[in-house]
Legacy VTK file of the C-alpha trace (Angstrom):
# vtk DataFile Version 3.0
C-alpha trace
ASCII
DATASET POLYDATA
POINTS 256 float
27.714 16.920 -70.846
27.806 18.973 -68.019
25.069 21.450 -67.256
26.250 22.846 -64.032
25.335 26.560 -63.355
28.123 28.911 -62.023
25.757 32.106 -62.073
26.342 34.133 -59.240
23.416 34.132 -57.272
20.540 37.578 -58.179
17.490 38.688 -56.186
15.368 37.940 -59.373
16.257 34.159 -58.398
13.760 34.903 -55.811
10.713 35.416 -58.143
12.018 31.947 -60.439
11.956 29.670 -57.236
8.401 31.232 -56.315
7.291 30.369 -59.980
8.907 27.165 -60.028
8.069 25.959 -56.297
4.605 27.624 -56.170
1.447 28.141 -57.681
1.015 31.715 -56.396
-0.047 34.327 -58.664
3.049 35.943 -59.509
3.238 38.732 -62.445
4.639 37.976 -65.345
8.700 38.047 -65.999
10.801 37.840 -69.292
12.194 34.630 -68.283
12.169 30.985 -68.339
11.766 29.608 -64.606
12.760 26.258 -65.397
15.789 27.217 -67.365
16.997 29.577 -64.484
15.933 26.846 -61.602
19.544 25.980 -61.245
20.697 28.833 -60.615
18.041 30.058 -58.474
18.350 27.214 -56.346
19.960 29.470 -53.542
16.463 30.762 -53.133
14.553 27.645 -52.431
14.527 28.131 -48.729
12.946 31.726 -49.127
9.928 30.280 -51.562
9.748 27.685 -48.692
9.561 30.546 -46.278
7.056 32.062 -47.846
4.666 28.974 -48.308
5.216 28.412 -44.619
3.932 32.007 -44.087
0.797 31.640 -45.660
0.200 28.391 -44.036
0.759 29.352 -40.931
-1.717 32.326 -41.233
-4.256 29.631 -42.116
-3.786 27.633 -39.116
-3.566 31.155 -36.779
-7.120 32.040 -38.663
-8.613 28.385 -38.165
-7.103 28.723 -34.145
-9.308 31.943 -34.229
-11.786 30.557 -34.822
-11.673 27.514 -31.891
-11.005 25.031 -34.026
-9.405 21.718 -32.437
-5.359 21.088 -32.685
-6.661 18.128 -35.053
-8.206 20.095 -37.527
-5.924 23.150 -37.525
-3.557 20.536 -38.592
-5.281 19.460 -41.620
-6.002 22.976 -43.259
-1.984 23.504 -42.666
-1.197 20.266 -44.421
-3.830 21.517 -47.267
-2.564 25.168 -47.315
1.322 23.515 -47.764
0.002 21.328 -50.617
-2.281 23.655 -53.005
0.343 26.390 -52.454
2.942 24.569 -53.875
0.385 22.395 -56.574
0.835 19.319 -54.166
4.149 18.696 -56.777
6.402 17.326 -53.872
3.670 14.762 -53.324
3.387 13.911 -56.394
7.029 13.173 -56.358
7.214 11.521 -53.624
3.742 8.944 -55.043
6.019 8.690 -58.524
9.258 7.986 -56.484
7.948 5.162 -54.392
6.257 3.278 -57.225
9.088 3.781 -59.362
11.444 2.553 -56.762
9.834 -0.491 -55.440
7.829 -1.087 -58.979
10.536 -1.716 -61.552
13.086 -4.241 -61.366
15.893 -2.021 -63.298
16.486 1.977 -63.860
15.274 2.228 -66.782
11.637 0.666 -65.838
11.201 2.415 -62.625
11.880 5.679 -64.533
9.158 4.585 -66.476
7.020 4.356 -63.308
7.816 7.383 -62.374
7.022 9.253 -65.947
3.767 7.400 -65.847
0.975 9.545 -64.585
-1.053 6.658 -62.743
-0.168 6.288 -59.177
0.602 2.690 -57.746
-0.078 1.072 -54.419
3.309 1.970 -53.079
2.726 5.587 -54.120
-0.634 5.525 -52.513
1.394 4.089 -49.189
3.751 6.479 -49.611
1.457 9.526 -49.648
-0.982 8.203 -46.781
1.948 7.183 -44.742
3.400 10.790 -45.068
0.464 12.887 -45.124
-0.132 11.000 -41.444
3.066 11.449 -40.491
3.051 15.391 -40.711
-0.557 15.622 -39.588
0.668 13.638 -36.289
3.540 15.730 -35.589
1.507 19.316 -36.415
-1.110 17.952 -34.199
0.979 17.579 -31.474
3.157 20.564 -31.500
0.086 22.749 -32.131
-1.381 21.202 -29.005
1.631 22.535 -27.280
1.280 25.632 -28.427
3.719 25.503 -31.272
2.820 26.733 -34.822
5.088 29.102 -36.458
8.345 28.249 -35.632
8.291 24.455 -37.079
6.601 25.222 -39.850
8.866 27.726 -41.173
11.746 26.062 -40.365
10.990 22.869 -42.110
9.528 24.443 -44.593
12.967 25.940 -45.580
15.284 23.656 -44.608
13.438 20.436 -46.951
14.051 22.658 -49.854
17.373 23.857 -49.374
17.605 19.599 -49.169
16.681 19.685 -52.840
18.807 22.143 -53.867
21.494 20.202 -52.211
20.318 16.882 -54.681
20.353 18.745 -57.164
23.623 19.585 -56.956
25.389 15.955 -55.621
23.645 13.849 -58.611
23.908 13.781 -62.005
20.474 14.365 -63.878
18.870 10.197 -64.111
16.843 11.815 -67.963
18.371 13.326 -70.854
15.225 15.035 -71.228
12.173 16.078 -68.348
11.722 19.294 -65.924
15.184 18.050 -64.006
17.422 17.835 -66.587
16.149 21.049 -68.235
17.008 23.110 -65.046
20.609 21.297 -64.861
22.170 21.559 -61.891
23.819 24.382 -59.714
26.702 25.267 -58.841
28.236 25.068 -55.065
27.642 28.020 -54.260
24.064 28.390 -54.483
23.497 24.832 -52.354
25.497 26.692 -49.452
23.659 30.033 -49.574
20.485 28.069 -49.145
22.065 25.943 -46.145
23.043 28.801 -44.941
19.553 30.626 -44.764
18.196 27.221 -43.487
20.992 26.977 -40.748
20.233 30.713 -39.486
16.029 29.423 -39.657
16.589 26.529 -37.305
19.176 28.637 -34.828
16.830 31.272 -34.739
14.060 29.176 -34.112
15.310 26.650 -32.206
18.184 28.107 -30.521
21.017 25.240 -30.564
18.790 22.548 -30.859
18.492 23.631 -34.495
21.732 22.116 -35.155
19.933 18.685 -34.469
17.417 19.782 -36.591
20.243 20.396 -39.398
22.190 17.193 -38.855
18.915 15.088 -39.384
17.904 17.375 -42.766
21.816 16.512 -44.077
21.299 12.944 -43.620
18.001 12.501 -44.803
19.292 14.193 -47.848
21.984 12.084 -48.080
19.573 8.791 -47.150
17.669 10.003 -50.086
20.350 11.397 -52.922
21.738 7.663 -52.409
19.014 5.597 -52.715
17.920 6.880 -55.521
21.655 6.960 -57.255
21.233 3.024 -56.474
17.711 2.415 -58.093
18.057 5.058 -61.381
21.652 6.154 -61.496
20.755 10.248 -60.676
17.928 12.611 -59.826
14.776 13.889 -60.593
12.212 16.324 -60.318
10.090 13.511 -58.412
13.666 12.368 -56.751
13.366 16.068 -55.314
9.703 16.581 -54.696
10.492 12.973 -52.422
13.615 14.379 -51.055
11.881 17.700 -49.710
8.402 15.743 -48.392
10.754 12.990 -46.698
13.198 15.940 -44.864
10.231 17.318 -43.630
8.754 14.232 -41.963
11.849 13.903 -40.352
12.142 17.231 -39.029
8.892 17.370 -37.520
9.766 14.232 -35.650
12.447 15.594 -34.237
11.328 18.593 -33.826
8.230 16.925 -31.277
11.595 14.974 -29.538
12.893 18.425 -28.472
10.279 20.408 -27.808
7.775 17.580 -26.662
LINES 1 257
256 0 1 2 3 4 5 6 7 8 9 10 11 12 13 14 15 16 17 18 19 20 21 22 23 24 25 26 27 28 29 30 31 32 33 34 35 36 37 38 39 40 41 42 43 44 45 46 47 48 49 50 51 52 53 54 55 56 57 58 59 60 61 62 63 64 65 66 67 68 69 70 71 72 73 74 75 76 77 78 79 80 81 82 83 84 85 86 87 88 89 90 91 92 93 94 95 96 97 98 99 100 101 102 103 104 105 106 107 108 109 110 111 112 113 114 115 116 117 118 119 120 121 122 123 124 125 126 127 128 129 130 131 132 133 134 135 136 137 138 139 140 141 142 143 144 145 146 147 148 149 150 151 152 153 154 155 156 157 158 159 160 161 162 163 164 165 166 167 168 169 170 171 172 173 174 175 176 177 178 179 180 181 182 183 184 185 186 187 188 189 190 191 192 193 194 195 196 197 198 199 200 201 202 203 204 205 206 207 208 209 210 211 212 213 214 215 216 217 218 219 220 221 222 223 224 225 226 227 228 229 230 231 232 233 234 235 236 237 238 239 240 241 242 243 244 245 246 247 248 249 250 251 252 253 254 255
């Protein structure tokens, strides 16, 4: 059946992709956030936005305060993960076990439902919690904060939104197939408000920045058509942690 979402996009979507990407404190609304995640998905770069915001005043307060390039890294990386209930890591833990710990679809969905995390999942999340606390650790020792933050911070989840859109749910039932998927137009709004992020931020280079996020995206919507046939909500959680490693690499080969 198909559960696309034509909805025109709403400002309200705002508030559902804060609820559904975030654990802020947000009042209460007569609505469902997972029911109108599809068609909020336009808005994913915004809660992103935000996230990055309140991040980045955590690593501007711990740069206050003297505090080495190292560890100003760290309390970013932590502010990024309680904001958002650490539920990209956790798909990207549930994603690698699944992946490389069942030997058909239907197992490594399995995996993935499962709750324990597996040695590739523990990989997975040291490998990529290293990853971005290299690159912050760097560019903050150049003087960069803001700027790559934000930017990556929107542009990974306008990636999602993006996966949600080229692949079919993998589950009849879970968070994903719930949401269903959105429309074409609300994928493009949210590359759109990532594209104007990275110009803005970096100038041209920011179309670098854009072309690596689209074929990460693409790396990662097609792996994970091979190994379980669609997406996830771990398939996206993975999607936006791995388009952010990326970008921070090559954000510290431009500006480096």
């Amino acid at each position: 059946m198909d559960n696309t979402d034509t909805t025109p996009a709403k400002p309200e979507d705002i508030w559902v992709a804060l609820g559904l990407l975030t654990r802020l404190p947000l009042p209460a609304r007569d609505w469902d956030n997972a029911r109108h995640a599809a068609l909020a998905a336009w808005a994913y770069p915004l809660a992103g936005f935000i996230v990055g915001v309140i991040a980045c005043l955590l690593g501007t307060l711990a740069q206050a305060f003297g505090l080495p390039a190292g560890m100003v890294a760290a309390l970013v990386l932590l502010g990024l993960t309680l904001l958002t209930g650490a539920m990209h890591e956790d798909g990207l833990a549930d994603t690698a076990d699944g992946f490389w710990g069942g030997a058909n679809p239907a197992r490594r969905l399995d995996i993935m439902k499962d709750s324990h995390i597996g040695a590739y999942g523990v990989i997975a999340l040291i490998t990529g919690f290293t990853l971005r606390w290299s690159a912050l650790t760097a560019l903050l020792s150049a003087g960069w904060l803001w700027t790559p933050i934000l930017v990556t911070a929107m542009t990974s989840r306008a990636a999602m939104a993006y996966v949600m859109n080229i692949l079919p749910n993998a589950r009849a039932s879970g968070l994903s197939s719930l949401t269903g998927r959105p429309g074409k137009t609300g994928p493009r709004i949210a590359a759109a408000i990532a594209a104007a992020g990275a110009i803005l931020g970096f100038g041209l280079s920011g179309i670098w920045l854009l072309i690596i996020a689209g074929a990460t995206l693409l790396g990662c919507a097609a792996l994970a058509r091979q190994k379980i046939g669609g997406q996830t909500g771990d398939i996206l959680g993975a999607t936006q942690q791995v388009t952010e490693i990326t970008m921070l690499a090559t954000v510290c080969t431009l500006v480096l």
